[in-house]
C-alpha positions in Angstrom: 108.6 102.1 112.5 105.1 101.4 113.4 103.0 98.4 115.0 101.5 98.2 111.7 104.3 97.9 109.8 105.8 95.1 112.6 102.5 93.2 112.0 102.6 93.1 108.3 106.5 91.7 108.4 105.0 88.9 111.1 102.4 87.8 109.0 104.7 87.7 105.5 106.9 85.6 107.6 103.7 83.4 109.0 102.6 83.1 105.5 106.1 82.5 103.5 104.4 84.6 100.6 103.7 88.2 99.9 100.6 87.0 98.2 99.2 85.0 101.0 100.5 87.8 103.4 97.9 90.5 101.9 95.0 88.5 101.6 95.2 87.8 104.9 95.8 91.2 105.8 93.1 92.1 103.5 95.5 95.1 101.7 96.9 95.0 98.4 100.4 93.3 97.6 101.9 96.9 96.5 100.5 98.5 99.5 101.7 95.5 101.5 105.3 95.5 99.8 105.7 99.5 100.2 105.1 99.2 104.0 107.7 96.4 104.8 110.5 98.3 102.4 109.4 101.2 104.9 110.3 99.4 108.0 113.6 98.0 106.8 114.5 101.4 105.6 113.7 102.3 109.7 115.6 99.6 111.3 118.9 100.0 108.6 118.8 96.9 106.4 116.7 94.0 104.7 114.7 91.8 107.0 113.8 89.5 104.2 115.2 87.9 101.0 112.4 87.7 98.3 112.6 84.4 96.3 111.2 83.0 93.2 108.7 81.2 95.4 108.6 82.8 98.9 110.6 84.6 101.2 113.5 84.2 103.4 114.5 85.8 106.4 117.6 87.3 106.0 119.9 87.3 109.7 118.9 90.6 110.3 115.7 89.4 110.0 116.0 86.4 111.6 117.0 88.6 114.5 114.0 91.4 114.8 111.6 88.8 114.5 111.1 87.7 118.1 110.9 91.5 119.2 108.3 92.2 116.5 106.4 89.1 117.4 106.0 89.9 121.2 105.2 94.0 120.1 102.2 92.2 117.7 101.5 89.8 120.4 101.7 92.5 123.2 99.6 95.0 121.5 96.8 92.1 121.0 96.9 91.7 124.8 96.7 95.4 125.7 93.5 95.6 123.4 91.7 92.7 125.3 92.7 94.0 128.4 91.1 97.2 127.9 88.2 95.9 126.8 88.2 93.7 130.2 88.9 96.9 132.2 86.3 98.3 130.2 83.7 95.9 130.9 82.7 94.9 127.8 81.2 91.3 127.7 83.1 90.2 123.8 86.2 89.4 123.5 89.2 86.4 123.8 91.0 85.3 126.5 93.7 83.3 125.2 95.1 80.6 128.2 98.2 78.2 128.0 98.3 75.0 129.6 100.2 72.0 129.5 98.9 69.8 127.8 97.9 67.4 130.6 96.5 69.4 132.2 94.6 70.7 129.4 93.0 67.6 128.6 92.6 66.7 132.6 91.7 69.7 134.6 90.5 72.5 132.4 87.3 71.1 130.7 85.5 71.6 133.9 86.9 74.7 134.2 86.4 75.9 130.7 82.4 74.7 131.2 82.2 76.8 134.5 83.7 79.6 132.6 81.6 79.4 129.7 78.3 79.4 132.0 78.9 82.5 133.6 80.7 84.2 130.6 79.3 83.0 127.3 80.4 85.6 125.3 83.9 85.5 126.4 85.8 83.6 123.4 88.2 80.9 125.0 91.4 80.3 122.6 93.5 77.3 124.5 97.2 77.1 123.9 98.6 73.5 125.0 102.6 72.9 125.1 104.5 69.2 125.6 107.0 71.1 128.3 106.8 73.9 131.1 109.8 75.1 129.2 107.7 75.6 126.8 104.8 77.1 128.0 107.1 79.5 130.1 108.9 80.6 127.0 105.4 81.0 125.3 104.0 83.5 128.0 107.0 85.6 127.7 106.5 85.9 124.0 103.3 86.5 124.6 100.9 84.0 123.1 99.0 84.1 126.0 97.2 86.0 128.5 97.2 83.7 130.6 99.2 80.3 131.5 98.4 77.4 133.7 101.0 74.8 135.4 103.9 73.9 137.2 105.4 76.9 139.1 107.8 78.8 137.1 111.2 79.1 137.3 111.9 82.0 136.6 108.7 84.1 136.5 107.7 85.9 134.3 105.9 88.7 136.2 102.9 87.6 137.9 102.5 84.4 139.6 99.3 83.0 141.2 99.2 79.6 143.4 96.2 77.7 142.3 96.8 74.3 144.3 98.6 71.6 143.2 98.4 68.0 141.0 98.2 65.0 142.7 100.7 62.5 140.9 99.4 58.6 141.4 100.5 55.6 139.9 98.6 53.2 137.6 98.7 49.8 137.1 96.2 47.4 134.9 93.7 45.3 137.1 94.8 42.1 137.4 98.3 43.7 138.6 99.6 42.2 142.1 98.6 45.5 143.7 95.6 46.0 142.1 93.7 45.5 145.6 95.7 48.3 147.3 95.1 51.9 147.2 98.3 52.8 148.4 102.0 51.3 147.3 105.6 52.7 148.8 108.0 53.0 146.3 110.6 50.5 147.7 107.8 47.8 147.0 107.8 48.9 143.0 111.7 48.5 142.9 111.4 45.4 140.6 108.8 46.8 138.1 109.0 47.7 134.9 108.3 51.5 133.9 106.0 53.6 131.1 107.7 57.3 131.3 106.5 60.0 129.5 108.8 63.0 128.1 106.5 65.7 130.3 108.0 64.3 133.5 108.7 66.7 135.6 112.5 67.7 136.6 113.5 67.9 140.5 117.1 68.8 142.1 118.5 68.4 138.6 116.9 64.8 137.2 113.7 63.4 135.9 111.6 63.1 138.8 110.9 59.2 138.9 114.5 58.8 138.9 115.2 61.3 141.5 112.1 59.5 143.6 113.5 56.0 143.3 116.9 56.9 143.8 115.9 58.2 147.2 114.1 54.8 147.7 117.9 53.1 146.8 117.1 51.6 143.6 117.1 53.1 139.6 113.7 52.5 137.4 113.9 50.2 134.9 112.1 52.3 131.7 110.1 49.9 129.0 108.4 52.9 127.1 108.7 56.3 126.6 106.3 58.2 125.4 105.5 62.0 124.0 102.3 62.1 126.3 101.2 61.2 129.2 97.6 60.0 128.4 99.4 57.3 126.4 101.7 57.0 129.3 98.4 55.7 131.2 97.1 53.9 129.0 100.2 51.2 128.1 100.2 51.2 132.0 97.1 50.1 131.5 97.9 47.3 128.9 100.3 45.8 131.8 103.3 47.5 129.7 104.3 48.7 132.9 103.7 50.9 136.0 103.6 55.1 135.3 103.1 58.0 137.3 100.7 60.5 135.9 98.4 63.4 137.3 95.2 61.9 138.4 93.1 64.4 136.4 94.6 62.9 133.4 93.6 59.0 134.7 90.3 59.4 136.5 89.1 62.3 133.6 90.3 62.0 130.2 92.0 58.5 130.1 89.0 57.3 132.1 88.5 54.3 135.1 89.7 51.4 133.3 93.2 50.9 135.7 93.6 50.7 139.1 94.9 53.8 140.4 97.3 54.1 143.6 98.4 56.6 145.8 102.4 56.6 146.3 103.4 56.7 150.1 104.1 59.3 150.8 101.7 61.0 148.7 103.3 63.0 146.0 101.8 66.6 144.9 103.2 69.4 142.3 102.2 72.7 143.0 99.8 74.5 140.6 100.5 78.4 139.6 98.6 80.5 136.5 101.0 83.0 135.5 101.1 86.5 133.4 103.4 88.6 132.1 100.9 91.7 133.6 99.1 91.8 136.8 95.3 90.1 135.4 92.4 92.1 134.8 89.1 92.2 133.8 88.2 88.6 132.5 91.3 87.9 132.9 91.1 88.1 136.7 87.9 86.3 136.9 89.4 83.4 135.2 92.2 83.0 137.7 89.6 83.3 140.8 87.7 80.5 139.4 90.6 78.5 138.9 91.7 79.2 142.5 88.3 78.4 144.0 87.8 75.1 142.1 91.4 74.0 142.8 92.3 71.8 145.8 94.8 74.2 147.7 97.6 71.8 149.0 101.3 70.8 147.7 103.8 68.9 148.1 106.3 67.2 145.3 109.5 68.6 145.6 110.4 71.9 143.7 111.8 71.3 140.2 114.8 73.0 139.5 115.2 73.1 135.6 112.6 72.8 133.0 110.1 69.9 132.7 
């Protein structure tokens, strides 16, 4: 079986359609059809049903998929880190992120980047979940990922710093003319959590926080994100913890913003399934020199 052959079989999947499948592959259906009845002849059996309308994986199928995605994905990474090695000035470097802090930290960062390497192609991956973007680096969509330290890495691991969690609260709040609240004093206040929330010592984070203060939150919202998260804090739905990149960048200085005491922090890793090179290493010594280095928040120990 070839790379080739693995590639063509991703993209008829991708596509759903033999049809689709070569035109995006620019090659002929025939050609197109002889090569994937070539690799299913290689690995023993069909990979796909073909239907009146589409294509079906069959379990077989359903099985080699992942493996031929992370070869396709794998090979694309090997090419632009060649290149990098190479020193040639075009090319991608594909970077995952959370979403938060996609929208909160890495503008800057991305504009820094883009200054001193403008013809360096950027491609952002953003996930809901460190689960996620863990799982997505180890399938390779990525060259490079950006968050939470990982549980269990996946070859390379960088500290960058760490996110300074704070909690927001709309302006005519009771505490709106502190900067800094202890979390005992928020025991009878209402809560906007988000679905990112981070998971420490086996729960949610705010739950494991307040349960050290001796009470349980009581939740009024969940959300998907937590820029929404902010912003219904905002409203006066409630009180939320968030990253302060997200509330004093994207969401913008329209709360009042407090710093929990003690002050919480989650450390900040860019990760790789390869040591980085090339552009790829630049990118993780700007990120480490734009960073604040400290930490703090207490390890997770399951997904997020």
């Amino acid at each position: 079986m070839s790379l080739r052959q693995m590639e063509y079989f991703v993209t008829v999947v991708q596509e759903a359609s033999f049809t689709r499948a070569a035109d995006a592959l620019h090659v002929t259906q025939p050609a197109l059809s002889h090569q994937i009845k070539a690799l299913e002849k290689a690995v023993g059996g069909a990979l796909l049903e073909r239907l009146p309308r589409g294509v079906r994986l069959t379990p077989m199928g359903r099985a080699f998929l992942p493996h031929a995605e992370l070869a396709v994905r794998s090979a694309a990474q090997a090419r632009r880190a060649a290149r990098a090695a190479a020193g040639a000035e075009g090319g991608e470097l594909h970077v995952a992120a959370l979403h938060s802090i996609a929208v909160g930290a890495l503008p800057d960062v991305f504009a820094r980047w883009r200054a001193a390497h403008p013809r360096v192609l950027l491609r952002l991956h953003e996930y809901a979940t460190s689960e996620a973007l863990e799982e997505a680096v180890r399938r390779g969509t990525a060259d490079l990922a950006v968050g939470p330290e990982p549980v269990e890495p996946p070859g390379t691991v960088v500290p960058i710093g760490a996110e300074e969690i704070v909690l927001v609260v709309p302006f005519d709040d009771r505490l709106a003319g502190r900067t800094t609240v202890t979390l005992p004093e928020l025991a009878d206040r209402s809560w906007v959590r988000c679905a990112m929330e981070p998971v420490v010592h086996g729960a949610r984070f705010l739950d494991w926080a307040c349960g050290q203060a001796g009470f349980t939150p009581r939740t009024a919202v969940w959300t998907e994100q937590a820029s929404t998260a902010v912003r219904m804090a905002a409203a006066g739905v409630g009180v939320c913890a968030a990253a302060a990149h997200i509330v004093r960048g994207a969401v913008g200085e329209d709360c009042v913003v407090l710093t929990p005491d003690p002050a919480w922090r989650r450390p900040l890793a860019v990760y790789a399934r390869v040591p980085p090179t090339g552009a790829a290493e630049a990118f993780v010594a700007l990120l480490r020199a734009v960073w604040p280095s400290v930490s703090g928040l207490p390890r997770r120990s399951g997904p997020a």
